[in-house]
C-alpha positions in Angstrom: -13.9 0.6 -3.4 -11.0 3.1 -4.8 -11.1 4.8 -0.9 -11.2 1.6 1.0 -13.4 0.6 3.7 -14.3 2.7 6.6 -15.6 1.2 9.9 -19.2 1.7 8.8 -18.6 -0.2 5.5 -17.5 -3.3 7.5 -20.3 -3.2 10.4 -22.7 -2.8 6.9 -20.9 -6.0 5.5 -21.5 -8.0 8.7 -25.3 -7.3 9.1 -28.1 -8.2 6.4 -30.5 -5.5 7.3 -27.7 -2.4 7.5 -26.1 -0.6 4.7 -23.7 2.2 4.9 -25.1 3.6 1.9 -27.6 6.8 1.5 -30.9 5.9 -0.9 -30.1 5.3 -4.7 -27.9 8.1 -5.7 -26.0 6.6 -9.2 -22.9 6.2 -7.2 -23.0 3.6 -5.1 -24.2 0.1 -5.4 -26.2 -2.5 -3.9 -28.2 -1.7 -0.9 -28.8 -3.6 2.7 -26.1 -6.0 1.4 -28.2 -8.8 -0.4 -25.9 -9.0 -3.1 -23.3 -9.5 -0.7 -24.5 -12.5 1.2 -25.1 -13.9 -2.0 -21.8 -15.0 -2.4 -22.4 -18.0 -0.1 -23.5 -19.3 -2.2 -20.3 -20.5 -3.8 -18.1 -19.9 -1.5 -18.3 -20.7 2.5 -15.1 -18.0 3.6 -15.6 -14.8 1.9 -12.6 -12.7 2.8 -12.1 -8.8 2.3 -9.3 -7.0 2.5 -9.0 -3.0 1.9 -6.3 -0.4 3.4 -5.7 -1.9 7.5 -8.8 -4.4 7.2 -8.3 -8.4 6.5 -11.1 -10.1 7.5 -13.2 -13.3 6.4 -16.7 -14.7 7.3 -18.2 -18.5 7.7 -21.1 -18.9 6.5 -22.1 -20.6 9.5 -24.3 -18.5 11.8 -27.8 -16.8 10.8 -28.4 -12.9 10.4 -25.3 -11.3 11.8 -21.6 -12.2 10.0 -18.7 -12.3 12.8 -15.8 -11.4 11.0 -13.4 -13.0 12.1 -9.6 -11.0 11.5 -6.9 -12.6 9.2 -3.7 -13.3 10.6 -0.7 -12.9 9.5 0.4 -16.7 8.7 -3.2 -16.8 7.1 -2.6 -14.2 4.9 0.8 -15.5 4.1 -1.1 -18.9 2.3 -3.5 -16.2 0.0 -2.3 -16.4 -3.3 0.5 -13.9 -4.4 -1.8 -12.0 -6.9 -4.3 -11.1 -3.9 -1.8 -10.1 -1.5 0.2 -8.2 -4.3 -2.6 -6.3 -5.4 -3.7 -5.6 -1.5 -0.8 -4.4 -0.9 -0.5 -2.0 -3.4 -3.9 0.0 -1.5 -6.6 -1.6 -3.5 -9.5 -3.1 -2.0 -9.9 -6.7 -2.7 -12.8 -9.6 -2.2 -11.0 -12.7 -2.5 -14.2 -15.8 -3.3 -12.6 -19.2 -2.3 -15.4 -21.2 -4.4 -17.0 -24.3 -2.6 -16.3 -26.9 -5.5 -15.1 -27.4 -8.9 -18.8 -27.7 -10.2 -19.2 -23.8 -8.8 -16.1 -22.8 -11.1 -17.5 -24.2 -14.4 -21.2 -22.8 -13.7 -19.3 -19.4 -13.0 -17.0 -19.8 -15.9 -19.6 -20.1 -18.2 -21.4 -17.3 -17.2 -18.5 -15.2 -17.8 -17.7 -16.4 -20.9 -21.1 -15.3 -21.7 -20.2 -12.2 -20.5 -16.9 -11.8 -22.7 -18.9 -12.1 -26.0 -21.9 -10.1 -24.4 -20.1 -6.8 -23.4 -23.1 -5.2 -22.7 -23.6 -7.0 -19.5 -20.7 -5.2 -18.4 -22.5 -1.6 -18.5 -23.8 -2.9 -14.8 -20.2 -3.3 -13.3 -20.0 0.5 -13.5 -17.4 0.8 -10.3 -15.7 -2.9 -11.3 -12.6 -2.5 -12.6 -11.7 -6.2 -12.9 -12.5 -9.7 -12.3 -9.7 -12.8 -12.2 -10.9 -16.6 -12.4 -8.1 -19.2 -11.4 -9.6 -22.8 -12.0 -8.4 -25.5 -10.3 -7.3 -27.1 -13.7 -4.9 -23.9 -13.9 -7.0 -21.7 -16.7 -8.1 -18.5 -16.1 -10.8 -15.8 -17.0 -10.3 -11.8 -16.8 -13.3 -9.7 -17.3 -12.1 -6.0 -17.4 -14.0 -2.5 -17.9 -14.4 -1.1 -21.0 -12.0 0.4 -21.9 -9.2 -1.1 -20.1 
């Protein structure tokens, strides 16, 4: 999100059935945030960051997601690269992943992606996507053309 996220974007993060976006228009994506709450599915602390907003969720609870504000010393122990790029006014979701076995089944699907550019025509607002395994490798997926 090139403008960062406005108050409505984060109470649309934090409840399933709300989105801050108008019907289908070509430039936005996702709608009612089911994409979104798919990412507890490999990972239980979700945290966003974008211009004065840190924030994480738990995926404990049903229905409504209390964010719950990152503090300072909390931020301090997110890696460099996410601060850094924070920082420098871009909006960032930073996916702790639940295990090692989430990793590999997400490294192989973008591997798949890398030799498979096509699937990359439906990132149309991503600009980029890091990997960091545990083992210290790494995967960048980037838009075409960058």
């Amino acid at each position: 999100n090139e403008l960062g996220l406005t108050e409505k974007d984060v109470r649309a993060i934090c409840d399933i059935a709300r989105s801050s976006k108008q019907a289908f228009s070509g430039t936005t994506t996702g709608c009612k945030g089911v994409g979104w709450k798919s990412v507890f599915r490999v990972c239980s602390e979700p945290h966003v960051l974008s211009n004065g907003w840190r924030f994480k969720f738990s995926s404990e609870g049903l229905g409504m997601l209390t964010p719950q504000w990152v503090e300072d010393d909390d931020y301090a122990r997110l890696p460099e690269e996410i601060r850094t790029v924070h920082s420098a006014g871009q909006t960032v979701i930073y996916l702790p992943l639940t295990s090692c076995d989430v990793a590999e089944g997400i490294e192989s699907e973008m591997r798949s992606m890398e030799s498979d550019v096509a699937q990359l025509l439906f990132f149309r607002r991503l600009r980029e996507v890091h990997l960091h395994f545990p083992s210290g490798g790494t995967s960048r997926l980037a838009a075409l053309g960058d």
